[in-house]
C-alpha positions as CSV (number, residue, x, y, z in Angstrom):
1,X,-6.7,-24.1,-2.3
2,X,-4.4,-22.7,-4.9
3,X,-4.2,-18.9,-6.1
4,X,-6.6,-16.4,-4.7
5,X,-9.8,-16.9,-6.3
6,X,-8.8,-20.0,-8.3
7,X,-11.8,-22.5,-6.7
8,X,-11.0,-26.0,-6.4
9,X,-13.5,-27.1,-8.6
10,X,-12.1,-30.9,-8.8
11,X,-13.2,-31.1,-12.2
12,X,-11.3,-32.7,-15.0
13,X,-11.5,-31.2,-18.3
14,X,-13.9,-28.2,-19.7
15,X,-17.4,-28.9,-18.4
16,X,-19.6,-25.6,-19.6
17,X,-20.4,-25.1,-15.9
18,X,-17.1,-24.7,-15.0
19,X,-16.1,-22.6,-17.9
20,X,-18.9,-20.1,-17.2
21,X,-18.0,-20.3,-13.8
22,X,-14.2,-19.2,-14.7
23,X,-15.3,-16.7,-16.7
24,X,-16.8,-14.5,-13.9
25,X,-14.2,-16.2,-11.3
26,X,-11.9,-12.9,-11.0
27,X,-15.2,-10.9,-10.2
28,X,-16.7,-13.1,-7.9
29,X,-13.4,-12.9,-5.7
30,X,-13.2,-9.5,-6.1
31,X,-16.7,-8.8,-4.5
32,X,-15.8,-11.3,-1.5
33,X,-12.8,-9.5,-1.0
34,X,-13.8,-6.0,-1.2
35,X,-16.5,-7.2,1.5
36,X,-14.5,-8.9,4.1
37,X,-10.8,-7.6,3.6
38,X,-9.7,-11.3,4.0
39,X,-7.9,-13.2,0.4
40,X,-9.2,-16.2,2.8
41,X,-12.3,-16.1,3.1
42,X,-12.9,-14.6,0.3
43,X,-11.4,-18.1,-1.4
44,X,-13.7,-19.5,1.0
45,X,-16.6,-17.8,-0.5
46,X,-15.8,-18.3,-3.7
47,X,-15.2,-22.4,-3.1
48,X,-18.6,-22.1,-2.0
49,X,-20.5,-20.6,-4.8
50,X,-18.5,-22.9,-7.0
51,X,-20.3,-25.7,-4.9
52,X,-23.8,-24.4,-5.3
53,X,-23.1,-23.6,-9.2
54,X,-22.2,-27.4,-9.7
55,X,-24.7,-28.6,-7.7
56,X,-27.5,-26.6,-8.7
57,X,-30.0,-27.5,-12.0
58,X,-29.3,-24.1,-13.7
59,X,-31.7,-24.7,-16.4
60,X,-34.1,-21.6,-15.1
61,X,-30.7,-19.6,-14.5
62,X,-30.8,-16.7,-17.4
63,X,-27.8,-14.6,-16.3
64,X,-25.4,-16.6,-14.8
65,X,-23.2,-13.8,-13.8
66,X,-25.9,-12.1,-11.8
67,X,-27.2,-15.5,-10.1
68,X,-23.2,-16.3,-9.2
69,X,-23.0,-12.3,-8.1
70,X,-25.8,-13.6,-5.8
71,X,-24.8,-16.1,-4.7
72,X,-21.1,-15.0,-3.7
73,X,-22.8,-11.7,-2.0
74,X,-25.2,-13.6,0.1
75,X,-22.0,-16.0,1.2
76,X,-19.8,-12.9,2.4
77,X,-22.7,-10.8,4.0
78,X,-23.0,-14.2,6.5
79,X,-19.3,-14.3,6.7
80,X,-19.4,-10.2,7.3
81,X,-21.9,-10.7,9.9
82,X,-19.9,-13.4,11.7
83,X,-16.8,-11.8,11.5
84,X,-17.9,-8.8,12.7
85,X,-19.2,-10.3,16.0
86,X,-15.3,-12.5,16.4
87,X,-13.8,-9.1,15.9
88,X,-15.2,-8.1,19.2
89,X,-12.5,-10.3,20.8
90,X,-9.9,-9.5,18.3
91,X,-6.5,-8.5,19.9
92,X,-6.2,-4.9,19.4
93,X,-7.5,-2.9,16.0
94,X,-8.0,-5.0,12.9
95,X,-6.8,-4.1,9.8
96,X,-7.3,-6.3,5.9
97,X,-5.2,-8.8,4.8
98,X,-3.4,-6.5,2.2
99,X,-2.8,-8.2,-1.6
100,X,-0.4,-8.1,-3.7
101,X,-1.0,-6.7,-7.3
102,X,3.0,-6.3,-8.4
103,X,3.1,-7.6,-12.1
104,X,4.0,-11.2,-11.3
105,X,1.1,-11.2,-9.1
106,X,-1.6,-14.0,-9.3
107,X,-4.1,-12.7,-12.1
108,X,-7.3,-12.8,-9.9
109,X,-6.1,-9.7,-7.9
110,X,-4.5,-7.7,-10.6
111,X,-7.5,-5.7,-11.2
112,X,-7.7,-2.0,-12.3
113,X,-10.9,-1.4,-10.7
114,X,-8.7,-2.3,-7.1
115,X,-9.7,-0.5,-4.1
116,X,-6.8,0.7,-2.0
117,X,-5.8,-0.5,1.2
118,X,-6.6,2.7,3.1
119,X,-9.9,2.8,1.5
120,X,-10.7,-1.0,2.4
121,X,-9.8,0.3,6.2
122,X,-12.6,3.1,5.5
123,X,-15.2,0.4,4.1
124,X,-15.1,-0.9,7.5
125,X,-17.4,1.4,8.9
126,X,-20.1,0.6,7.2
127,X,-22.8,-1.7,7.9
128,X,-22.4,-5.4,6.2
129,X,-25.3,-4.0,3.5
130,X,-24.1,-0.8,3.0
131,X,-20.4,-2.1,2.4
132,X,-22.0,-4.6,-0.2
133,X,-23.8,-1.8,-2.1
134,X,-21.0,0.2,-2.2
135,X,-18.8,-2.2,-3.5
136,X,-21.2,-4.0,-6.0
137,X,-21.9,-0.2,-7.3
138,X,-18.9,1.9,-7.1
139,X,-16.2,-0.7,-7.2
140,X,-17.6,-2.8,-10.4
141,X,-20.6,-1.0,-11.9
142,X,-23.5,-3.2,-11.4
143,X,-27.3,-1.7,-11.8
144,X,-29.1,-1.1,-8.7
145,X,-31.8,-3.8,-9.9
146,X,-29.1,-6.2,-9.8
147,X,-27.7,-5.3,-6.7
148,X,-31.4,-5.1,-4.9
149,X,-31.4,-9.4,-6.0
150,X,-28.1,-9.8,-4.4
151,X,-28.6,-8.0,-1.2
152,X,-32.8,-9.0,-1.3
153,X,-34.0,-5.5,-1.1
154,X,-36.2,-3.5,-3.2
155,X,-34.4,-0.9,-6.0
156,X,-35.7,1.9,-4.2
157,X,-34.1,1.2,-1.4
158,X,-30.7,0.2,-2.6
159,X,-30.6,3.5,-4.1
160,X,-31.0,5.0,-0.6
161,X,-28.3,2.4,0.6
162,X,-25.9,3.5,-2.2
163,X,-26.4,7.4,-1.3
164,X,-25.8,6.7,2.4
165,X,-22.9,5.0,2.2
166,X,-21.4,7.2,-0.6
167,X,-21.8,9.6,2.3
168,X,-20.3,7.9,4.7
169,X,-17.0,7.0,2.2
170,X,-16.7,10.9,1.8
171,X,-16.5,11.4,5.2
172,X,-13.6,9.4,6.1
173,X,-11.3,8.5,2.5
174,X,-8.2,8.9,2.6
175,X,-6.3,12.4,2.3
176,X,-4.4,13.6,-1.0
177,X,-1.3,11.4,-0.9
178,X,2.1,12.9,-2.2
179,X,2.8,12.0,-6.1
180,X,5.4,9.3,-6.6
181,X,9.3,10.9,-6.0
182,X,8.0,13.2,-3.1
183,X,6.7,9.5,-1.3
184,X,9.4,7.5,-2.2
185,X,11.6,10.5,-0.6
186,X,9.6,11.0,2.3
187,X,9.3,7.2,3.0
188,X,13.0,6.8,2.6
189,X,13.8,9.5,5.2
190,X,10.9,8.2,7.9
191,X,12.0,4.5,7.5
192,X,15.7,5.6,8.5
193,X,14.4,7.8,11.3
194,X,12.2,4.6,12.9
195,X,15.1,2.4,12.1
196,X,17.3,4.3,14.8
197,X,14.9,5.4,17.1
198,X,14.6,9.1,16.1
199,X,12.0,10.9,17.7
200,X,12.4,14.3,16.2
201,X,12.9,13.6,12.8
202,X,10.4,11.1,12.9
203,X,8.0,14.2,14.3
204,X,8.9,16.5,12.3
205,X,7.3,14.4,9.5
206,X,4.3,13.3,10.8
207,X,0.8,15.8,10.9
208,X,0.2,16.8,14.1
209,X,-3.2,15.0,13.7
210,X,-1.6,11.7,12.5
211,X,-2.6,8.6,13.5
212,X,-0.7,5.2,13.2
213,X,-2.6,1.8,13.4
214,X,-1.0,-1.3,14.3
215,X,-2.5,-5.0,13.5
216,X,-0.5,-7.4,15.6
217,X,-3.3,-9.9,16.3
218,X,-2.3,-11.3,19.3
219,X,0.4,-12.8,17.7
220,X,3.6,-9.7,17.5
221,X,4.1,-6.8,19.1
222,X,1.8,-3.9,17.7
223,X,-0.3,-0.8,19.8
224,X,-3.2,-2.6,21.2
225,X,-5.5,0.8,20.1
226,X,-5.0,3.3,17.5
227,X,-2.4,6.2,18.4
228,X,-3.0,9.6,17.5
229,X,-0.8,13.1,17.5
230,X,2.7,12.9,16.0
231,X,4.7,13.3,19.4
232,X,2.8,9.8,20.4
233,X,2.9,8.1,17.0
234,X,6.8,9.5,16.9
235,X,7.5,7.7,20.3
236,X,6.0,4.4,19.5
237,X,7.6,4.4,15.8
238,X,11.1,5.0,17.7
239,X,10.5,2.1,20.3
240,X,9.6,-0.2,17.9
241,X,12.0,0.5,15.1
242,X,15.4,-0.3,16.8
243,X,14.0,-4.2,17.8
244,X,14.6,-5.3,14.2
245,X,18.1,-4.5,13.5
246,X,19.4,-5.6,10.0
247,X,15.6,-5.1,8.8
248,X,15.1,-4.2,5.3
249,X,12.6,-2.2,3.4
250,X,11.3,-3.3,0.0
251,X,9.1,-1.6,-1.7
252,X,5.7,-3.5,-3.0
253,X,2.4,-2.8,-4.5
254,X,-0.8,-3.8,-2.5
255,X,-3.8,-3.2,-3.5
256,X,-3.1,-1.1,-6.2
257,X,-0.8,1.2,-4.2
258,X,2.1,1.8,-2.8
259,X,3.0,0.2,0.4
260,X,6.7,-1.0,2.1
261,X,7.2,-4.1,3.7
262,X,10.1,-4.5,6.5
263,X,11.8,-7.8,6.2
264,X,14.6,-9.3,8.2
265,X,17.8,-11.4,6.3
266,X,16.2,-14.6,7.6
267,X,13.2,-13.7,5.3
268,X,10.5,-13.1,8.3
269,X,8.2,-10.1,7.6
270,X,8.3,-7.4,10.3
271,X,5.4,-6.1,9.0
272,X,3.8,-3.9,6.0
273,X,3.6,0.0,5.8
274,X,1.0,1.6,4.0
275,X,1.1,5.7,4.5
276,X,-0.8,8.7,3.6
277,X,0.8,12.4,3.0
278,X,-0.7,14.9,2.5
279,X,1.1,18.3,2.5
280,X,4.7,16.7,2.8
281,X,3.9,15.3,6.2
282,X,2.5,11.7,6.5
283,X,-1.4,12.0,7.9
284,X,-2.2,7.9,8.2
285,X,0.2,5.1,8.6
286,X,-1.3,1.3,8.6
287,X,0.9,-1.3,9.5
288,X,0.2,-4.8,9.0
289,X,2.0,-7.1,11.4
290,X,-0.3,-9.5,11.8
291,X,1.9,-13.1,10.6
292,X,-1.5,-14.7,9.2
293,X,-1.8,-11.8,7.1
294,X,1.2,-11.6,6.0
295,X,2.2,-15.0,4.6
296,X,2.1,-14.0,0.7
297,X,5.1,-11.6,1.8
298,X,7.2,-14.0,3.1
299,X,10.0,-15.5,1.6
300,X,11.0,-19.2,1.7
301,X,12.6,-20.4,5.1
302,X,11.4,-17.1,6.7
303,X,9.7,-17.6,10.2
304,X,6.2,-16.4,11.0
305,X,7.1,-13.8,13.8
306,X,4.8,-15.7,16.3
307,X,7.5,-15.8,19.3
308,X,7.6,-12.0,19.5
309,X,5.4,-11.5,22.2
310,X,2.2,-9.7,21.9
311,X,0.7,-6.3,22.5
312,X,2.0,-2.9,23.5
313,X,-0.2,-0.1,25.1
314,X,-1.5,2.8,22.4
315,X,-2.0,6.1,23.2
């Protein structure tokens, strides 16, 4: 399909509908996204508002960014709905398919307006309306009467919606994370701690209330439910790190923030770290193991990680 968010339109040349179509492409993936934490289908969603918009006589459409808005809000709320129910079944927790915004980065996800990995984890707690709401409002502006067409409800309402989940978001967002040298410091040290299976340095950093979340899939080895407390996050960070000998840490941006991925010489992706701090001690890790997920990490000739074996008890 090409670059996240490019659809494969399959036309040749210009056409008007496919230049106004291009012109709100980058938004249009960036609602899908923010939705269903999944670059695939949120291409998915896009390709098919791309088919409706050609299809369609769009002689009565006025605004063709709030009728494609629509259109691409309606597709992910099914695709929200559906993939809440197969996440039921879902090998252990499920985390997003993280994106990479580095500078050489496809231009549809380099956004300023990005929302964090951490944050997209927190957007999973709402309801499929609520998350669209929240993201159609706080992520990229849009007036409630616009949203109330996308999401068929009443302005009123939406307004209620908004407040709700703006609630909810407060609740759980992520903690004050350590400015730039004081992460790159900290990281540096717990990365060499979980590389030789240190339990007490790797304690020693962690909150006592810190919680680790693994996304295997099925497919590697990962905690098969959240762990919590740093004496059981320490111990599971120390089995896990000395498997991957010769494993290397790069730093990366997804999302718009910081994150490390762990890659061995062969070019297969251990998996991607993203971590809060907060107080010098790190308070969240996330780590993406998940192959699927992970793909746009790899490099060339590296192997998807699917012969690892799956699943390891959490806490």
């Amino acid at each position: 399909m090409g670059e996240p968010g490019t659809p494969d339109t399959g036309v040749q040349g210009g056409s008007d509908r496919e230049r106004e179509f291009t012109r709100h492409r980058r938004l249009l993936f960036g609602v899908a996204y923010d939705m269903l934490g999944s670059v695939h289908d949120a291409e998915d969603c896009v390709q098919e508002t791309w088919i409706s918009w050609d299809r369609r006589d769009r002689s009565d459409i006025a605004e063709p960014r709030a009728y494609l808005v629509r259109s691409v809000t309606n597709t992910a709320l099914n695709r929200l709905r559906s993939a809440r129910a197969r996440r039921e079944t879902y090998v252990g927790p499920w985390l997003p398919e993280p994106v990479a915004t580095a500078p050489d980065a496809a231009e549809e996800v380099e956004r300023a307006d990005e929302v964090s990995y951490a944050m997209l984890v927190v957007l999973e707690r709402l309801g499929p309306v609520e998350r669209a709401v929240f993201v159609l409002r706080e992520v990229f502006g849009l007036p409630y009467a616009e949203i109330g067409a996308a999401v068929g409800r009443e302005e009123p309402a939406v307004r209620q919606i908004a407040h709700r989940a703006r609630a909810h978001v407060r609740e759980s967002r992520p903690r004050f994370t350590a400015d730039e040298a004081e992460r790159r410091r900290l990281t540096e040290r717990f990365l060499a701690a979980a590389a030789v299976g240190d339990v007490d340095a790797l304690k020693d950093m962690l909150a006592e209330d810190a919680q680790l979340v693994t996304d295997g899939g099925g497919r590697v080895r990962a905690a098969l439910n959240p762990i919590h407390g740093a004496a059981k996050c320490a111990r599971f960070l120390a089995a896990l790190g000395p498997k991957y000998p010769g494993a290397a840490a790069e730093e990366v941006e997804v999302n718009g923030g910081p994150a490390v991925v762990m890659r061995m010489p062969d070019g297969h992706v251990v998996g991607l770290f993203v971590a809060e701090i907060s107080q010098g001690r790190f308070t969240n890790i996330l780590v993406q193991r998940n192959p699927d997920k992970l793909r746009a990490f790899a490099l060339d000739g590296g192997r998807d990680g699917n012969a690892e074996g799956a699943g390891e008890g959490g806490a």
